[in-house]
TIFIRO-139453 format. One record per residue (C-alpha): x, y negated, z. Coordinates in steps of 0.5 Angstrom, whole numbers. Each point is the difference from the previous one (the first is absolute). Last residue first. Example, Ala and Ser with C-alpha at 12.3 -4.5 7.8 and 13.67 -1.06 7.14 Angstrom:
    px    py    pz
    27     2    14
    -2     7     2
//
This chain:
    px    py    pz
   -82   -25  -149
     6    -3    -2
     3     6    -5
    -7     0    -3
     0    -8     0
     6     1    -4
    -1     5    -5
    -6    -4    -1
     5    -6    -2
     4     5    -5
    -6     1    -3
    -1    -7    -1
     6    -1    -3
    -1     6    -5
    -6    -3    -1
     3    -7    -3
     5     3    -4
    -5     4    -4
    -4    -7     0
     5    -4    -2
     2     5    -6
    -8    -1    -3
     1    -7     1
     6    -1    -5
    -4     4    -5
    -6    -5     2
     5    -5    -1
     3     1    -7
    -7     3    -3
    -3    -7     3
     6    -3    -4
    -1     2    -6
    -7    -1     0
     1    -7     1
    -8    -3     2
     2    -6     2
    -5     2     6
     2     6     0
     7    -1     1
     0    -5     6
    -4     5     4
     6     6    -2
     4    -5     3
    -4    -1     7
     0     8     0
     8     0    -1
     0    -5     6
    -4     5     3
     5     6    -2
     6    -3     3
    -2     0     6
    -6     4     4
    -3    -5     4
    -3     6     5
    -7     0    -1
     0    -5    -6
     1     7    -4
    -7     3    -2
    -3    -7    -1
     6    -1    -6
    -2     6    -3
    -8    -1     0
     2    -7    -3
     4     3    -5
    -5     5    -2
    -6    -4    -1
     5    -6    -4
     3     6    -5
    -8     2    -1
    -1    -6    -4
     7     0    -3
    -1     6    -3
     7     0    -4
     1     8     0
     7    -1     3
    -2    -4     5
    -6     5     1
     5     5     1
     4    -3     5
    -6    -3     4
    -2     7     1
     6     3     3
     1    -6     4
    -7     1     3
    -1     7     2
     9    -1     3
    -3    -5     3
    -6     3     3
     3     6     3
     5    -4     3
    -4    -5     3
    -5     5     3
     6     4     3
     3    -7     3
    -7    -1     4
    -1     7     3
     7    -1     2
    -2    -7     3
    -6     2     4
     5     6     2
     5    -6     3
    -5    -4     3
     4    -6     1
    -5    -5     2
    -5     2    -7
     1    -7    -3
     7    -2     3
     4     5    -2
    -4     0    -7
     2    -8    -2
     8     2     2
     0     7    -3
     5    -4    -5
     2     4    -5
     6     0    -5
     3     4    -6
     6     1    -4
     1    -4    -6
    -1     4    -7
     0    -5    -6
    -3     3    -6
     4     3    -6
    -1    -5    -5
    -6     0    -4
     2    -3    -7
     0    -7    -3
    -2    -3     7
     3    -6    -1
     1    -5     6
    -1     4     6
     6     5    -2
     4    -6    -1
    -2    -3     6
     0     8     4
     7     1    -3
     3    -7     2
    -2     1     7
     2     7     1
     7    -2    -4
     0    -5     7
     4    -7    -4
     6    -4     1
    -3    -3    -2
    -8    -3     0
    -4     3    -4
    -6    -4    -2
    -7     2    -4
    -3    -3    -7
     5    -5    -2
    -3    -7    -4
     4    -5     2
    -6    -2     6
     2     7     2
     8     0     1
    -1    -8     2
    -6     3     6
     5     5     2
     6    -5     1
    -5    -4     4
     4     1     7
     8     2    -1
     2     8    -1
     4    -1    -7
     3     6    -3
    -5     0    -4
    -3     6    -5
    -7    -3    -2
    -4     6    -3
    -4    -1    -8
    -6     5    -2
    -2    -2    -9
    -5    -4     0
     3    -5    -5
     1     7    -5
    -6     1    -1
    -2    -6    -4
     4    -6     0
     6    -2     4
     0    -7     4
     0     5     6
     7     3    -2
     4    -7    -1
    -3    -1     7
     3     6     3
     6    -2    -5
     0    -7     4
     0     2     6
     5     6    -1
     6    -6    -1
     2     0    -7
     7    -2     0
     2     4     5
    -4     3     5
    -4    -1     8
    -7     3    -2
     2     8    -1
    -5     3    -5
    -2     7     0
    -5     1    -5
    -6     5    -2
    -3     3    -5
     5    -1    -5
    -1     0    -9
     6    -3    -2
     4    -5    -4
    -4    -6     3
     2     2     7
     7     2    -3
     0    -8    -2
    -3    -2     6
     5     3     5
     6    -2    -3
    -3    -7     1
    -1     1     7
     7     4     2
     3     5     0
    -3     6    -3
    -3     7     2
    -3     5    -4
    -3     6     4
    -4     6    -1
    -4     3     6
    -1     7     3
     1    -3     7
     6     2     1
     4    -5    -4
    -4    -5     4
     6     1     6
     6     0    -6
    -3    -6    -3
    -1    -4     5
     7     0     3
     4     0    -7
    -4    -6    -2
     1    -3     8
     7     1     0
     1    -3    -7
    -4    -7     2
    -3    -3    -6
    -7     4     1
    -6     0    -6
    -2     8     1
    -5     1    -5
    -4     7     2
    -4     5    -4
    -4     6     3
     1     7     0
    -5     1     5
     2    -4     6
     3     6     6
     2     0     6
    -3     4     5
     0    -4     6
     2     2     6
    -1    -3     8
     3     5     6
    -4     5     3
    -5     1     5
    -3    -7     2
    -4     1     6
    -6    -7     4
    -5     3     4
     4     1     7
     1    -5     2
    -5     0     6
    -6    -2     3
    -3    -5    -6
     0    -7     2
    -6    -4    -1
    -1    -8    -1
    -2     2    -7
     2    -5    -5
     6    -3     3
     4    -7    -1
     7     1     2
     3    -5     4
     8     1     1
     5     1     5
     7     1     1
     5     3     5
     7     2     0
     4     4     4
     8     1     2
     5     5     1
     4     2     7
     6    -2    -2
    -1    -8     0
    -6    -1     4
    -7    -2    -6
    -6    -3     1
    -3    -3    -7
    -6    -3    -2
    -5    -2    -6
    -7    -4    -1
    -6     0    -4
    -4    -4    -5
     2     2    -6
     5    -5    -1
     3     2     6
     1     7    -2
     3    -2    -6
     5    -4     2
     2     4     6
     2     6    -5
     3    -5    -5
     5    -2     6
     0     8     3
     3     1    -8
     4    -6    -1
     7     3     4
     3     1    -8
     1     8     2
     7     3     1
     1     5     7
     7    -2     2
     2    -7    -3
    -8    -3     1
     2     4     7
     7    -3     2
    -3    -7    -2
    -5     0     6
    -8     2     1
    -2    -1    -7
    -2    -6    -4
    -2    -3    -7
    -6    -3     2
    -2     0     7
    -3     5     4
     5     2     4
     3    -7     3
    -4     0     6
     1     8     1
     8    -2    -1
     2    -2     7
    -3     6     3
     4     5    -4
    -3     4    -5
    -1     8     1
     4     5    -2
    -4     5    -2
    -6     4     4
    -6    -3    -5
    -7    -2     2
    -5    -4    -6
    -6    -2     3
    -6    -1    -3
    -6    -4     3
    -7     0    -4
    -4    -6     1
    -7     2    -2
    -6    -3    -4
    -8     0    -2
     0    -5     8
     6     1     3
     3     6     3
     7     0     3
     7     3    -1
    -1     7    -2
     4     4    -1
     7     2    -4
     7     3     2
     5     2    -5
     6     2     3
     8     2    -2
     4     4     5
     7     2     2
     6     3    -5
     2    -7    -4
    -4    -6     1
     2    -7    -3
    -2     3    -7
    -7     4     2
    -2    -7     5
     1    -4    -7
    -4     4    -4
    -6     1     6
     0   -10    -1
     0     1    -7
    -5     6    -2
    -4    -3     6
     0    -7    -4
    -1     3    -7
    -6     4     1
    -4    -5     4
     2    -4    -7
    -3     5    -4
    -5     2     4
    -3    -6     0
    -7    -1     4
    -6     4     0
    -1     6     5
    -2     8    -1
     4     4     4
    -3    -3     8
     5     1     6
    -3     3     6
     5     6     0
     5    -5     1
     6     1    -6
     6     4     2
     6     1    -5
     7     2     2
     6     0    -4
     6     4     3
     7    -2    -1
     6     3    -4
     2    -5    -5
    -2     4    -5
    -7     2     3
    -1    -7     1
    -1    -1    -8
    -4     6     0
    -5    -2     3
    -1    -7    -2
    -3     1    -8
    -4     6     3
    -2    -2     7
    -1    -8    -2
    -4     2    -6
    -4     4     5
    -2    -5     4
    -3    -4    -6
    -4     6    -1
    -2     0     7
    -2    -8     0
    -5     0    -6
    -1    -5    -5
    -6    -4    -1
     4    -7    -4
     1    -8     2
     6    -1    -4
     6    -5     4
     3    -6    -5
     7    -2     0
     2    -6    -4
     1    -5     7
     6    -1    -3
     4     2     6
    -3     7    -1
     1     1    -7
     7    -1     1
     1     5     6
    -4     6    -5
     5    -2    -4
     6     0     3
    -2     7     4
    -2     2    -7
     7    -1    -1
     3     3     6
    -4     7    -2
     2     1    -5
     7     0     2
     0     4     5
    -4     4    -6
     5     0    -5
     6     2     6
    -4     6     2
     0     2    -8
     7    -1    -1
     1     3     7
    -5     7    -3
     4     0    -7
     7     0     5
    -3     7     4
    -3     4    -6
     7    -2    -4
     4     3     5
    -5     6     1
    -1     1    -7
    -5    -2    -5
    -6     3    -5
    -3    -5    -1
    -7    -3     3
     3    -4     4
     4    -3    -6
    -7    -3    -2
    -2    -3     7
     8    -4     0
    -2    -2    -8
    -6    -4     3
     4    -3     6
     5    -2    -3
    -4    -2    -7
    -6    -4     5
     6    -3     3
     3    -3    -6
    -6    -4    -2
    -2    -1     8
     6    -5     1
    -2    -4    -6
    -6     0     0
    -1    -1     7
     5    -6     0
    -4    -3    -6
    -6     0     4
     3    -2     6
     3    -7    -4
    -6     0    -3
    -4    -1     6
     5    -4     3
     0    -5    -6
    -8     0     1
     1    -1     7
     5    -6    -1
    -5    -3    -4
    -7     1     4
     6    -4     6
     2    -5    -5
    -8    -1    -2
    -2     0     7
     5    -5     3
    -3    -4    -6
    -6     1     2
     2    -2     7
     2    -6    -2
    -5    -2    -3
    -5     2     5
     5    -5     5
     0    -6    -4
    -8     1    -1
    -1     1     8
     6    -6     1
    -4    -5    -5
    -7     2     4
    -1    -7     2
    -8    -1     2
    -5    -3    -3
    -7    -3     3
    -6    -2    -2
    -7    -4     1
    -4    -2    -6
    -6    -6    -1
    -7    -1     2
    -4     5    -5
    -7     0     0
    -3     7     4
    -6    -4     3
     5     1     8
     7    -2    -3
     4     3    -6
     8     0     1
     4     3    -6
     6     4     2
     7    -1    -3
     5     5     3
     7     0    -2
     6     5     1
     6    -4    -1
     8     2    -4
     4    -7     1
     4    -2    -6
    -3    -5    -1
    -8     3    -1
     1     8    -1
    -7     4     1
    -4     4     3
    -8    -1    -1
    -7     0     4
    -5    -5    -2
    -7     0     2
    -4    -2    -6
    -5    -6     1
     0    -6    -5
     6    -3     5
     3     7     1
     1     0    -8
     4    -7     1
     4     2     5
     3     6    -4
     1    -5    -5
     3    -5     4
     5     5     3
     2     2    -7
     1    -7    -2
     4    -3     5
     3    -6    -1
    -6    -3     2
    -1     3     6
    -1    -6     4
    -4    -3    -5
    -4     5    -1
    -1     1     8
    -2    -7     0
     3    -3     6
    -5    -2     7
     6     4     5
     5     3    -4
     5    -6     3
     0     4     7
     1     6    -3
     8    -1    -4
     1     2    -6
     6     3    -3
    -2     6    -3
     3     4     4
    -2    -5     6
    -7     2    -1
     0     7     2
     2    -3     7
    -7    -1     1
    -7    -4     2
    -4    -3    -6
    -6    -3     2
    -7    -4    -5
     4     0    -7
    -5    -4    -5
    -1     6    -5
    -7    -4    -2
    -3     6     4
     3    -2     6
     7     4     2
     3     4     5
     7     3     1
     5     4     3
     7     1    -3
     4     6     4
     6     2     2
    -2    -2     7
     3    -6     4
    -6    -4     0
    -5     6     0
     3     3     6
     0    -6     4
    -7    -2    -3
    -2     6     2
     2     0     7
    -2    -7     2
    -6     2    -4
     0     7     6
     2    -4     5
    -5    -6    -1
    -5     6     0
     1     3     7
     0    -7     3
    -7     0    -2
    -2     6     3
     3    -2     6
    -3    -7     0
    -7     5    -2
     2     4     5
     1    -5     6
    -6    -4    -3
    -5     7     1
     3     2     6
    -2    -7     3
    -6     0    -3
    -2     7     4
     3    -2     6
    -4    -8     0
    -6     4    -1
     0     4     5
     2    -5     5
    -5    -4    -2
    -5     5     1
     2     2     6
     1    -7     3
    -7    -2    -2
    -3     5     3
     4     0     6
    -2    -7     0
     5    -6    -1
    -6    -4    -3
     1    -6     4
     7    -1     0
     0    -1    -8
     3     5    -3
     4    -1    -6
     3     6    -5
     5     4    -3
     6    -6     1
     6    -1    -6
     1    -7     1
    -6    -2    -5
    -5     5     4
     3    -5     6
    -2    -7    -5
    -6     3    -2
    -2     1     7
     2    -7     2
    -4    -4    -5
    -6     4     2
     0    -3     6
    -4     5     6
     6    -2     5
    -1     5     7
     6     3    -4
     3     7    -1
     4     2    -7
     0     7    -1
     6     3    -4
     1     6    -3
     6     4     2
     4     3    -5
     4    -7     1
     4    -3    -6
     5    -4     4
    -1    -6    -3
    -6    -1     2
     3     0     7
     1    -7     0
    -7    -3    -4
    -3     5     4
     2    -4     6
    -1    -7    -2
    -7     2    -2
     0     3     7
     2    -6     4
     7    -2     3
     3     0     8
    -6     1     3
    -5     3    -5
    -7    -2    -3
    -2     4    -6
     0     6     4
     4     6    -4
    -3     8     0
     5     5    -3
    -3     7    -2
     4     6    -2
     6    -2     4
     7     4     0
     4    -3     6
     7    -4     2
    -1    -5    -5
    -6    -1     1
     0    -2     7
     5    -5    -1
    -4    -4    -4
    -5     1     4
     4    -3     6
     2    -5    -4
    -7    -1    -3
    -2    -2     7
    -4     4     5
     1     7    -1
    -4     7     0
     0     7    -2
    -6     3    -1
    -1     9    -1
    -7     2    -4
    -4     5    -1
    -6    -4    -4
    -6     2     3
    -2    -8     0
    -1    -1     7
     7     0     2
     2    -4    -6
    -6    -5     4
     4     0     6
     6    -1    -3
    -1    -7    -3
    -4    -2     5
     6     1     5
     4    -4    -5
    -4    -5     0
    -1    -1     7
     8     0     1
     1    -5    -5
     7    -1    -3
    -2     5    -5
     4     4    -4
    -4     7    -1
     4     7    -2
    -3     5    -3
     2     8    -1
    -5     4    -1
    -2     8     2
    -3     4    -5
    -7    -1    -3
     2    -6    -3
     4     3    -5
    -4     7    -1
    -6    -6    -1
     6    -4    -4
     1     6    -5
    -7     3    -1
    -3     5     6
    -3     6    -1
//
């Protein structure tokens, strides 16, 4: 292997030889010749040739005779000195004087060679070595070059810095200062120099004191305000090799515009957190105010349905009740776009299953469609999972909006809901839906537009059609901030499409074959009735008494309303109640304060079960209702099957008639376990209903005997029976009853397991009427 200058030399050489004697030169070239080196010369007689030569040619090695006609070679090399040659020089004379050798090395010559010793040794070795210290001068000029620009540089930059550098010997004597930080305290740097650091600053107790510490070894960092200028100062203590202290270095920088800045900007803050509070209250107010009224017009709306009325009345009872709705809707509209522009909008991260949220869509959107005359349509990808994680309410909320809006701008044509899969991520999916419709489409020049707050394809549709035009901008909004996106296509006439994905994170990355495992065969009921209990009913709004007395009068329960808190408090301490109804928003006791009056009581009654009715719909108000004292929170206007299962939740005095809800299964898990055999599972659903009535059936008279020892055997061996086919509710009243025993309330293990019991019979009728089904398909 060959180093640099072998690798060099082993190559062809460029050299030029200035001699005026003939002989000379044919000697030099003769012994370059027999060196082994591969070389290439040039010749010249006089330094002006020379001289010419190099101009014209890039030499590796230049050879100069001491003796020359029209100067000599010490003359010549003090020329081209100048010039910073990357060739060496050599200077050749029959001379042997030292005197002169030192003088040529002075002038900037590699080397001196007596005639005589021009061998070819000789000249290799010289040659080689002349190359190599030449290299190594010219790299480290360069090298050196280098350095001056970077101090030049840093100089430049110090001095016209922010910044105040300095040094000091142990005694405190200044040793450098550099820096237009300096002239904030009207110090000039070139007169630092020598002076005492304490009597440079002696108006400057502070900064003498931090100076101070670094002298006795503490690093020193700090921010503060010096005449009116805002520093950040470092003071470091220098020790030397034995670790004795030589002085301190440092340096401050003027952060005067950060600070200014931060300022400002927290009081920007403070005005932007106060004008959202105010909006805050403002839209808490709105809501109250605007849904106080409505929960009495649409209450009293569901109440009079269910008199008996005539055609006339039936038909304008049924505009009231559209017209509350629309109008509902544009109010949470309002609200739903407040929270979002605040950034008070939080998304759940909750196990959910895409069939059901389906078949919400189907019940609540069908017959919608209907009445305008158009066909709904769903088609879901048979490789779509059922079982994912993400916010179903929100995902709910947007297809609810976006498949709204194709049913009113569509009438006798076509609304679709289209679902698949996107893509697949690791412990993820992206799934796609589109919403598909046949109305009237948007014009080209408004899809930019279409997504914006507050509007609609054109005035004329806002005028004909209604609507705030916020739902496709919430819609974009809460797909966006769940990290996924949204488009439109749409021809005017022809109708038009929107497209929105959304990551969902999945459990199992296997689908179940069909859409087949999820039946619902009759509509919710509730059975209502709360025992002969006692209620205080604290409302100062007339509507909303007459309206909760009128849907609680069905209940089996007794009724004392009043209008305000501080009315609420005198019944309270006048009478025995077991549970109160406490509006929040009254005069002159708010219903806060008497919640909080009704805690600070003693004994029993303190415990008594409160529910919050509000009007307000803003973040936090759950939080303010329990933080007073409320057990649960209804909001208005109020679902009566919501209010019924708080208020039967919460007190417990009697058995109530349980809650019957129509059953759900998911076939999902077991399709894919057995790969669809369908008398595989059939043999399957036999064994689950024969067990599960068994089970129930012992769990009841167990709960009703209080053996809570036997009771967990049995509750465990019923929930195995059902988890083949995730039948709903029957496994949330399981997870319940798992609740009650380990609280040990035996009243309501008797509830739930009674409920339990009616679950289950509605349970095997499904999974008869499913077997029929396989029966018919095979």
């Amino acid at each position: 292997m060959f180093t640099p200058i072998e690798k060099e030399t082993a190559e062809q050489l460029n050299i030029l030889i200035i001699d005026d004697d003939e002989v000379d030169q044919m000697a030099i070239k003769r012994s370059l010749s027999k060196s082994g080196l591969q070389v290439c010369t040039h010749s010249a007689t006089t330094a002006a040739q020379g001289m010419q030569l190099m101009q014209q040619y890039t030499y590796d090695c230049i050879f100069i005779d001491f003796r020359l006609p029209d100067m000599d070679g010490l003359e010549l090399l003090e020329f081209i000195s100048p010039l910073e040659l990357k060739a060496p020089v050599l200077l050749v004379t029959s001379h042997g004087d030292e005197r002169i050798a030192a003088q040529a090395i002075r002038l900037g010559a590699a080397d001196y060679i007596p005639k005589h010793l021009l061998t070819s040794e000789v000249i290799s070795h010289n040659i080689r070595s002349a190359m190599r210290l030449r290299k190594a001068e010219l790299a480290k000029k360069k090298t050196e070059q280098r350095l001056r620009d970077a101090k030049y540089q840093l100089d430049l930059i110090i001095s016209n810095s922010p910044m105040a550098l300095f040094s000091t010997n142990a005694s405190g004597d200044i040793l450098f200062a550099q820096g237009k930080g300096f002239e904030l305290l009207n110090l000039q740097t070139n007169g630092l120099i020598g002076k005492s650091f304490f009597d440079v600053f002696s108006k400057y107790p502070r900064i003498l004191n931090r100076f101070r510490k670094a002298l006795n070894g503490e690093t020193v960092e700090t921010e503060d305000e010096t005449d009116g200028y805002y520093l950040r100062s470092h003071y470091i203590p220098v020790h030397n090799d034995t670790g004795q202290l030589v002085g301190v270095t440092g340096f401050a920088i003027d952060i005067t515009d950060r600070v200014t800045n931060e300022r400002e900007l927290i009081k920007a803050k403070e005005i932007a957190e106060n004008s959202v509070q105010v909006k805050e209250q403002f839209l808490a107010n709105m809501s109250h105010e605007i849904r106080t009224p409505m929960n009495g017009i649409i209450g009293l709306t569901n109440v009079l349905q269910k008199t008996t009325l005539d055609q006339e009345q039936h038909k304008f009872l049924k505009a009231i009740q559209t017209s509350a709705n629309n109008l509902m809707l544009i109010i949470n509209d309002l609200l739903d776009f407040s929270k979002i522009t605040s950034q008070n909008f939080t998304f759940e991260q909750i196990d959910f299953s895409m069939q059901e949220v389906v078949q919400e869509i189907i019940d609540l959107m069908e017959s919608r469609a209907e009445e305008r005359g158009n066909k709904l349509i769903i088609k879901t990808a048979a490789n779509l999972p059922d079982q994912l994680t993400g916010d179903p309410l929100r995902l709910k909320q947007i297809i609810f909006n976006l498949v709204g809006n194709a049913i009113k701008f569509t009438e006798g044509g076509e609304v679709k809901l289209i679902i698949h899969i996107a893509r697949q991520e690791e412990g993820s999916l992206v799934i796609e839906f589109t919403v598909e419709d046949t109305g009237i489409g948007i014009p080209k020049d408004k899809l930019e537009d279409i997504f914006n707050s507050f509007n609609q394809g054109s005035n004329h549709t806002s005028r004909k059609y209604g609507g705030t035009g916020l739902g496709l901008s919430i819609s974009k909004k809460l797909v966006e901030m769940q990290g996924g996106a949204i488009a439109v296509r749409s021809r005017v006439g022809h109708g038009s499409a929107f497209t929105f994905s959304l990551p969902f994170l999945v459990k199992d990355m296997l689908a179940a074959p069909a859409t087949e495992g999820v039946f619902q065969e009759a509509d919710e009921q509730l059975l209502y009735d709360l025992g002969n209990i006692r209620v205080l009913l604290a409302e100062d709004n007339e509507i909303n008494q007459l309206l909760i007395t009128t849907v609680l009068g069905g209940w089996n329960v007794h009724i004392d309303a009043v209008l305000n808190g501080v009315e609420a408090i005198k019944m309270f301490e006048q009478n025995h109640y077991d549970i109160v109804l406490m509006d929040m928003q009254m005069p002159e006791m708010d219903g806060y304060d008497a919640t909080k009056f009704i805690r600070q009581q003693q004994g029993s009654k303190a415990q008594i079960p409160v529910i919050a009715l509000t009007a307000h719909a803003t973040t936090g108000e759950i939080e303010k209702c329990l933080a007073a004292g409320a057990d649960a929170y209804v909001s208005k206007p109020f679902d009566p099957d919501h209010l019924y299962q708080t208020m039967h939740r919460l007190t417990y005095n009697t058995t109530p008639a349980p809650v019957v809800t129509s059953p759900k299964i998911s076939l999902t898990q077991l399709y894919t376990m057995v790969d669809g055999q369908l008398s595989f599972i059939y043999e399957l659903l036999s064994m689950c209903q024969q067990n599960a009535i068994e089970t129930v059936r012992k769990l009841e008279a167990e709960a009703h005997g209080e053996d809570f020892k036997r009771i967990a055997f049995t509750l465990s061996d019923l929930s195995d029976s059902i988890s083949i086919v995730s039948a709903q509710p029957l496994q949330d009243t399981l997870f319940k009853l798992k609740q009650a025993l380990q609280q040990k309330d035996a009243i309501q293990l008797k509830q739930l397991a009674t409920q339990a019991a009616i679950e289950t019979d509605a349970l095997v009728l499904l999974l008869k009427h499913e077997q029929q089904k396989m029966k018919q398909q095979a």
